[in-house]
N, CA, C and O atoms as CSV, one atom per row, in Angstrom:
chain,resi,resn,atom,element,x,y,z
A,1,UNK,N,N,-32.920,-14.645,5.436
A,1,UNK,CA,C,-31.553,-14.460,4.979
A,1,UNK,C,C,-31.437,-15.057,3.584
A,1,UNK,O,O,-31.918,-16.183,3.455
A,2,UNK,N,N,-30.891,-14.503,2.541
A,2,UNK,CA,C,-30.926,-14.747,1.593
A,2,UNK,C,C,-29.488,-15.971,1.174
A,2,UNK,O,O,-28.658,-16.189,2.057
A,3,UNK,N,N,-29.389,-16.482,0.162
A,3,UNK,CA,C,-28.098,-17.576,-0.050
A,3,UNK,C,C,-27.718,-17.534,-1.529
A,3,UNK,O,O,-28.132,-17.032,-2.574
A,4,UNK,N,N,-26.967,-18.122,-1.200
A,4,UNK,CA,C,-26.188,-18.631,-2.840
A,4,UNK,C,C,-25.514,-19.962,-3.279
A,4,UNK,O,O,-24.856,-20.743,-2.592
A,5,UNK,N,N,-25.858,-20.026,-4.649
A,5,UNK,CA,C,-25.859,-21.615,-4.608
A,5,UNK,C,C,-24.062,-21.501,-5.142
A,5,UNK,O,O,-23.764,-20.661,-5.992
A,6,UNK,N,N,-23.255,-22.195,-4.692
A,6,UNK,CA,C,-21.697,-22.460,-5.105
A,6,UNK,C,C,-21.463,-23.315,-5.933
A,6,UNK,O,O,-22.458,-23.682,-6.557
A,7,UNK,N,N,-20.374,-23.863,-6.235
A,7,UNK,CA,C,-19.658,-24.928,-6.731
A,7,UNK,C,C,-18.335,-25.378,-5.976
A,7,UNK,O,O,-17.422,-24.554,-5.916
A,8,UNK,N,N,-18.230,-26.162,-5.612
A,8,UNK,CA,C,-16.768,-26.339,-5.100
A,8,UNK,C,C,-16.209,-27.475,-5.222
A,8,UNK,O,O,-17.176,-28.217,-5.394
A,9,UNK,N,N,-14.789,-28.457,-5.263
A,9,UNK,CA,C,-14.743,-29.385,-5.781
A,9,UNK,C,C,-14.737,-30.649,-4.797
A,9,UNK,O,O,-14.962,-30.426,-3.608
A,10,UNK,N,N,-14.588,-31.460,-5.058
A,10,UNK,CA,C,-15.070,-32.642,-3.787
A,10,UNK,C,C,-14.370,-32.661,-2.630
A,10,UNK,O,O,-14.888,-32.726,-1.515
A,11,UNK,N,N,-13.104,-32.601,-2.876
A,11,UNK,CA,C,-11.872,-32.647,-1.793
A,11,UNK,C,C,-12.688,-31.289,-0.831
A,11,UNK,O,O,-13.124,-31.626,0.270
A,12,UNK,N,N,-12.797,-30.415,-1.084
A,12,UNK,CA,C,-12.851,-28.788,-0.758
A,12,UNK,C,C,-14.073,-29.471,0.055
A,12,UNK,O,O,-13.996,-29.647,1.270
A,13,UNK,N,N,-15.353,-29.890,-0.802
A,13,UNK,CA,C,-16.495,-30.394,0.023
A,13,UNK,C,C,-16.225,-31.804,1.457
A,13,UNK,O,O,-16.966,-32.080,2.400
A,14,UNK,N,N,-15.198,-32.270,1.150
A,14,UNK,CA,C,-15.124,-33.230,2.031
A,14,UNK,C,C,-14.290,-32.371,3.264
A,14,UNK,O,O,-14.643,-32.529,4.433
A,15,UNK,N,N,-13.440,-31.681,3.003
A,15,UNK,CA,C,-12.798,-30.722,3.934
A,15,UNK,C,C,-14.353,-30.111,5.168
A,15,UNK,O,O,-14.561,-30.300,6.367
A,16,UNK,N,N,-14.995,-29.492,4.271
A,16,UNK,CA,C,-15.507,-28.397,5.491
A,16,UNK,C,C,-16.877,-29.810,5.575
A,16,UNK,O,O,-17.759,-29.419,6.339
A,17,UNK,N,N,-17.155,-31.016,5.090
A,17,UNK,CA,C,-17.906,-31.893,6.368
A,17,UNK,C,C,-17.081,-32.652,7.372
A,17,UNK,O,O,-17.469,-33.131,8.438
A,18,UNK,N,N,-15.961,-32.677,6.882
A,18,UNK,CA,C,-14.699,-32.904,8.294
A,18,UNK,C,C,-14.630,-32.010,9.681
A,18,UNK,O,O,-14.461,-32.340,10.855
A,19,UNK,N,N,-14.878,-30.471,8.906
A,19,UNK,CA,C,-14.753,-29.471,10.186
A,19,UNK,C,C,-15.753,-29.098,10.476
A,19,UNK,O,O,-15.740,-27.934,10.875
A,20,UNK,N,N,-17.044,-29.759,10.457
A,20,UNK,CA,C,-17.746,-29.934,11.379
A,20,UNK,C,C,-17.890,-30.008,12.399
A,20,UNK,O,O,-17.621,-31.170,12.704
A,21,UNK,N,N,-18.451,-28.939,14.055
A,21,UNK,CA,C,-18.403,-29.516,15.073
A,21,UNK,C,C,-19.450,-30.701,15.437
A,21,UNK,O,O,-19.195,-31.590,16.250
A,22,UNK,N,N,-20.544,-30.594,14.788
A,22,UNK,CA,C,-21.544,-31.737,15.016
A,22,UNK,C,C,-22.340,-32.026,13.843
A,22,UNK,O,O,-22.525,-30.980,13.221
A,23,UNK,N,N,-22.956,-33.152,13.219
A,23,UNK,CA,C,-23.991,-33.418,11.750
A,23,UNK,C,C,-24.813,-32.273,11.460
A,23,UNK,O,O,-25.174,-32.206,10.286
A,24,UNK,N,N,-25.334,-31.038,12.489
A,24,UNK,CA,C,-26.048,-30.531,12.297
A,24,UNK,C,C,-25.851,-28.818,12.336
A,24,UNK,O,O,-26.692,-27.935,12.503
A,25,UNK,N,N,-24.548,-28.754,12.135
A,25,UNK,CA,C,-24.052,-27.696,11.692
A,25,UNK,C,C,-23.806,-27.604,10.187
A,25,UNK,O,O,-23.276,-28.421,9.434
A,26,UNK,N,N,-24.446,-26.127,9.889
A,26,UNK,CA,C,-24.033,-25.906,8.321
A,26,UNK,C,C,-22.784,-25.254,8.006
A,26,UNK,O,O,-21.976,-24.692,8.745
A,27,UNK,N,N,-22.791,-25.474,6.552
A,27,UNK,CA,C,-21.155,-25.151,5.937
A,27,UNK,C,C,-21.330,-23.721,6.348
A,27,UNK,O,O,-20.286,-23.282,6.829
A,28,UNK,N,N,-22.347,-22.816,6.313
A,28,UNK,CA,C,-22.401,-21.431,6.416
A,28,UNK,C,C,-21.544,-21.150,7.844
A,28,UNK,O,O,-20.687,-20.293,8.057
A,29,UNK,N,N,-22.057,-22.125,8.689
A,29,UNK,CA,C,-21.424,-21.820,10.254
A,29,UNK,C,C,-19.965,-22.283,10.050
A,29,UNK,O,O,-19.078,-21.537,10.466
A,30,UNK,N,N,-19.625,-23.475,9.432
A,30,UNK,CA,C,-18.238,-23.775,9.243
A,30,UNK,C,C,-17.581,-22.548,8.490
A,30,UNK,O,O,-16.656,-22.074,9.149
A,31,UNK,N,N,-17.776,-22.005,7.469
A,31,UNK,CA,C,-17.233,-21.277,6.812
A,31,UNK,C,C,-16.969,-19.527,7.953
A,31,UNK,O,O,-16.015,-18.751,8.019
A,32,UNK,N,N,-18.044,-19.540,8.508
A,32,UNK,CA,C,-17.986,-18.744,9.497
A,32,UNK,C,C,-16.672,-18.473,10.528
A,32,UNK,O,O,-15.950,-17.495,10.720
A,33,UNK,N,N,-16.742,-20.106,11.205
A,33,UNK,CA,C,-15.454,-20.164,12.001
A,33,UNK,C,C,-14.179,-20.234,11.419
A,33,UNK,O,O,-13.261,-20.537,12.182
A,34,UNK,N,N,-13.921,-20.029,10.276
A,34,UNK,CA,C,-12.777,-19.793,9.753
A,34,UNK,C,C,-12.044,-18.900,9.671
A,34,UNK,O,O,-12.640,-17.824,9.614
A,35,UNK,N,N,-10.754,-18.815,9.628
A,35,UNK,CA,C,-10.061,-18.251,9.875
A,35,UNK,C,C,-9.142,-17.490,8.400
A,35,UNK,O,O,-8.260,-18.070,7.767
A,36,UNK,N,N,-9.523,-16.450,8.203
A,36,UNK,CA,C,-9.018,-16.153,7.084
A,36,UNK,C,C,-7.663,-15.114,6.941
A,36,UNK,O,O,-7.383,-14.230,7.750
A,37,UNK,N,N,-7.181,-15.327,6.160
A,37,UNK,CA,C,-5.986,-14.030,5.980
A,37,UNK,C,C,-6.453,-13.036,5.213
A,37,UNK,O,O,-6.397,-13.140,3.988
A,38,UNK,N,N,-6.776,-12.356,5.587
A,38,UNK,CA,C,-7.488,-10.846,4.782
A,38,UNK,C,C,-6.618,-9.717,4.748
A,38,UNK,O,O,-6.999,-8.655,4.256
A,39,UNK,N,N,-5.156,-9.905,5.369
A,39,UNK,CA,C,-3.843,-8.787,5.070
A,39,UNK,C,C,-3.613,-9.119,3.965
A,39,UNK,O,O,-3.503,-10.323,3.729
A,40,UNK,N,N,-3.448,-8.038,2.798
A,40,UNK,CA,C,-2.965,-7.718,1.682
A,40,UNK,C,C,-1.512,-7.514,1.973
A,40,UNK,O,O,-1.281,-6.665,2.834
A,41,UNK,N,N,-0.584,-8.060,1.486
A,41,UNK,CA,C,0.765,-7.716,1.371
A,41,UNK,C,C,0.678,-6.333,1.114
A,41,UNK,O,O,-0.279,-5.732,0.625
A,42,UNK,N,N,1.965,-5.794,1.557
A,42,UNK,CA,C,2.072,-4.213,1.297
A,42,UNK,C,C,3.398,-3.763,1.095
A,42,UNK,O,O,4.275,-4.437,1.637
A,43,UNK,N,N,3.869,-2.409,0.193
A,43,UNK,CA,C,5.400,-2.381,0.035
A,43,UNK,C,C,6.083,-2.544,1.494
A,43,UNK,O,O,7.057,-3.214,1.837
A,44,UNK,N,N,5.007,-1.478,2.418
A,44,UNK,CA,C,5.334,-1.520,3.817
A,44,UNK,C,C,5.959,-2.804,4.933
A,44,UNK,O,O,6.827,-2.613,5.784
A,45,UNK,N,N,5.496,-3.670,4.749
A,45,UNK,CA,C,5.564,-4.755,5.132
A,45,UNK,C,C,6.583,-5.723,4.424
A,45,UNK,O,O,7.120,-6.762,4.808
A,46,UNK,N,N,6.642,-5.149,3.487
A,46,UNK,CA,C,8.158,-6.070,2.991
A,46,UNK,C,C,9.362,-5.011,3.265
A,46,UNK,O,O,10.535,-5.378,3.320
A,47,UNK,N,N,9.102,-4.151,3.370
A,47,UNK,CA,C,10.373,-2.987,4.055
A,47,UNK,C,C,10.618,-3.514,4.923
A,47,UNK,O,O,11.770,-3.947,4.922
A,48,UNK,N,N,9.775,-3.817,6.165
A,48,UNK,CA,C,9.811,-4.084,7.791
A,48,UNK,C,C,10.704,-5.264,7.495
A,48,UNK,O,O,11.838,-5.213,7.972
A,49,UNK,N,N,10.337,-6.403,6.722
A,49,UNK,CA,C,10.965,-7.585,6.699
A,49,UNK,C,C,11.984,-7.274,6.614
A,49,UNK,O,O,12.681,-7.288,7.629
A,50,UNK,N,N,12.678,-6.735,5.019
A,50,UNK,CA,C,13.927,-6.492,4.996
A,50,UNK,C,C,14.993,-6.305,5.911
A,50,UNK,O,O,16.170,-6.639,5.777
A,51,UNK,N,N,14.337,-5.623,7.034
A,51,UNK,CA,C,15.641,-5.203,7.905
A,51,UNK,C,C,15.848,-5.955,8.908
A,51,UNK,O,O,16.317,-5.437,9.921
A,52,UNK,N,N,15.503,-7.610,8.881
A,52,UNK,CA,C,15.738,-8.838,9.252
A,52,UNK,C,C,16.625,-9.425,8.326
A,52,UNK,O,O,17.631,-9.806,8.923
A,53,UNK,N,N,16.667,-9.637,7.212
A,53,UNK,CA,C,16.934,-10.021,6.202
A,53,UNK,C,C,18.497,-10.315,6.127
A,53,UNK,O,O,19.009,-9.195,6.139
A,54,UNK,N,N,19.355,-11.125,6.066
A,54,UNK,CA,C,20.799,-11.088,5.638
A,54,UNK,C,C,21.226,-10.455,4.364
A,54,UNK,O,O,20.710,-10.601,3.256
A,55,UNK,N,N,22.358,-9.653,4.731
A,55,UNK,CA,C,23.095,-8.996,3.491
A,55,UNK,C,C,23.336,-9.577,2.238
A,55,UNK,O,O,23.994,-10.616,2.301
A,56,UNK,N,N,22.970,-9.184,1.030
A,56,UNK,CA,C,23.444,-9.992,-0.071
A,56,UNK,C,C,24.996,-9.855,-0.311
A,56,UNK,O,O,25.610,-8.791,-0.238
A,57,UNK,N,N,25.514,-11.026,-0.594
A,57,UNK,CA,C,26.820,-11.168,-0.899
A,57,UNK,C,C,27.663,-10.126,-1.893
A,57,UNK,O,O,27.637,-10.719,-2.971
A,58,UNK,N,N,27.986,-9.580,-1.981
A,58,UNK,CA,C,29.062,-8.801,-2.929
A,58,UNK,C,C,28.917,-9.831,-4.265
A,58,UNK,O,O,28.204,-9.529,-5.222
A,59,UNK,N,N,29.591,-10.928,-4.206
A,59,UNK,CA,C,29.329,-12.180,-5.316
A,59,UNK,C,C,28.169,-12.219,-6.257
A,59,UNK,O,O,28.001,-12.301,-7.474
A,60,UNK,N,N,27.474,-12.130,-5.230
A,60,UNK,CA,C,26.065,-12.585,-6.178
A,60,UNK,C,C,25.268,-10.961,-6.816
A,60,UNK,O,O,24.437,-10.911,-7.722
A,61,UNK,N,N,25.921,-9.549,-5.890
A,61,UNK,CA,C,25.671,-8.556,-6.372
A,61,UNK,C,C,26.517,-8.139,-7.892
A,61,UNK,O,O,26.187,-7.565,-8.930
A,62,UNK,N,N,27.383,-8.577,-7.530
A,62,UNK,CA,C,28.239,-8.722,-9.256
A,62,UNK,C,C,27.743,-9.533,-10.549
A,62,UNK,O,O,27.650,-9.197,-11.730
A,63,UNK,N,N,27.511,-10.521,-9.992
A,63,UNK,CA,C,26.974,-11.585,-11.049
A,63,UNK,C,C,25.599,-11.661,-11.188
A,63,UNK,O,O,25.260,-12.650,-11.839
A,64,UNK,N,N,24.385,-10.731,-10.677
A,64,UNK,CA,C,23.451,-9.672,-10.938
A,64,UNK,C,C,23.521,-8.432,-12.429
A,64,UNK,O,O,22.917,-8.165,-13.468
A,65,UNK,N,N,24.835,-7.947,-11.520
A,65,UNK,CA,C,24.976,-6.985,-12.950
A,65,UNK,C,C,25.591,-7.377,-13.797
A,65,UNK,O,O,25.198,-7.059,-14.920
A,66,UNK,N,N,26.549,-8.047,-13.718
A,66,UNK,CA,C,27.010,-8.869,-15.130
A,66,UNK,C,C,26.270,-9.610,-16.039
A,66,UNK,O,O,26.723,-9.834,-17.162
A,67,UNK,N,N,24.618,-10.229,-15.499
A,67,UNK,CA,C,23.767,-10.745,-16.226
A,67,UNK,C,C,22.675,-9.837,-16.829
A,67,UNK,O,O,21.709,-10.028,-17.567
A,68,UNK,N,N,23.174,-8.868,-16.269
A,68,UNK,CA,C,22.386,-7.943,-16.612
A,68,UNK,C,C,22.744,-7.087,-17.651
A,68,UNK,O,O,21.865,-6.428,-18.207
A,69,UNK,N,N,23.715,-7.016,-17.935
A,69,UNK,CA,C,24.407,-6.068,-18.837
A,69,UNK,C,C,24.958,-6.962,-20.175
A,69,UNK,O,O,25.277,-6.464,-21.255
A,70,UNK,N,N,24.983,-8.229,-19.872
A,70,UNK,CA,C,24.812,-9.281,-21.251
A,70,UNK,C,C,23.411,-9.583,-21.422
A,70,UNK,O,O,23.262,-10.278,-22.427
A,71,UNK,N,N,22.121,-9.280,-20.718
A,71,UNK,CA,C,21.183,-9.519,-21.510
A,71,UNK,C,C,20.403,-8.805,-22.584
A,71,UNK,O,O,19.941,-7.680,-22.393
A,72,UNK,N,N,20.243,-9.534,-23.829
A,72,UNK,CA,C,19.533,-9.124,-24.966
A,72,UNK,C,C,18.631,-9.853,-24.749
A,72,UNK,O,O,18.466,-10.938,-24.190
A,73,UNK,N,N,17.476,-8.429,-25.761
A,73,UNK,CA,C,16.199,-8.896,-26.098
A,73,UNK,C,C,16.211,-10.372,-27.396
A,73,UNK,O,O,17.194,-10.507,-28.125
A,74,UNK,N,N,14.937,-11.391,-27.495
A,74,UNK,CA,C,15.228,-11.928,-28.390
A,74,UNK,C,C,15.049,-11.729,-29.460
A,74,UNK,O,O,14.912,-10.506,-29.452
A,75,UNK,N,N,14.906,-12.133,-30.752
A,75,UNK,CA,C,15.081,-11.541,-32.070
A,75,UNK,C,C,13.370,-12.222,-32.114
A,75,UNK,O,O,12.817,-11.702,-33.083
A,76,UNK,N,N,12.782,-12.808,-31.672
A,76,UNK,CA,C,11.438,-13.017,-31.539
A,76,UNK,C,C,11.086,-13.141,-30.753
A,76,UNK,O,O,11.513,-14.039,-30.027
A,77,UNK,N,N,9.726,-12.045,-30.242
A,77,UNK,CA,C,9.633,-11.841,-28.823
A,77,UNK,C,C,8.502,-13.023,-28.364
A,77,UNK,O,O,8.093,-13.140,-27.209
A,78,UNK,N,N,7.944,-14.148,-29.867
A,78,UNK,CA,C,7.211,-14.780,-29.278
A,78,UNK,C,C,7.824,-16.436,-29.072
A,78,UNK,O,O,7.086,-17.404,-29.256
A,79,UNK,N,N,9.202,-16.567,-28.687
A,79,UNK,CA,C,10.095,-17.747,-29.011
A,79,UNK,C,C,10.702,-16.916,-27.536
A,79,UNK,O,O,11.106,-15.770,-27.342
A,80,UNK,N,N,10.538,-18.087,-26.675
A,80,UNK,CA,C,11.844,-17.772,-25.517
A,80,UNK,C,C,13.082,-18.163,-25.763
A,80,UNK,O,O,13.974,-17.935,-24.946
C-alpha cells in the first residue's frame, strides 16, 4: 500500500493520538474511523429548510428595501 507524507499542526497531531483506541493503532486507522460530512450543501436543501423557517417581518422587509434603494456605489471602489 502506498502513503503520503502530511503536515499537520500540533494540536491536530495531539487530537488523533488522543483518539486512539490502543498505542498501536495508526493515524491511518484513526483517520479511517472518522466520521466525516461529505454532504455538499445544495440549493435543494436550503429550500427544504425554508419551509421551517419563520416569516420575515413586514418591518424588516421594508427596511431591506429602503437600504436598498439609498445604496450607492463608492466613488472609490478600492476605499470602503
Amino acid at each position: 500500500m502506498s502513503s503520503k507524507n502530511i503536515s499537520i499542526t500540533e494540536d491536530a497531531y495531539a487530537r488523533l493520538r488522543r483518539a486512539r483506541k490502543h498505542p498501536g493503532e495508526s493515524f491511518s486507522q484513526v483517520i479511517r474511523r472518522g466520521k466525516w460530512d461529505t454532504d455538499a450543501p445544495t440549493a435543494q436543501g436550503w429550500l427544504s429548510n425554508m419551509d421551517s423557517a419563520p416569516p420575515v417581518e413586514e418591518s424588516v422587509l421594508e427596511a431591506l428595501e429602503r437600504d436598498q434603494q439609498n445604496d450607492t456605489a463608492p466613488k472609490d471602489k478600492w476605499i470602503s
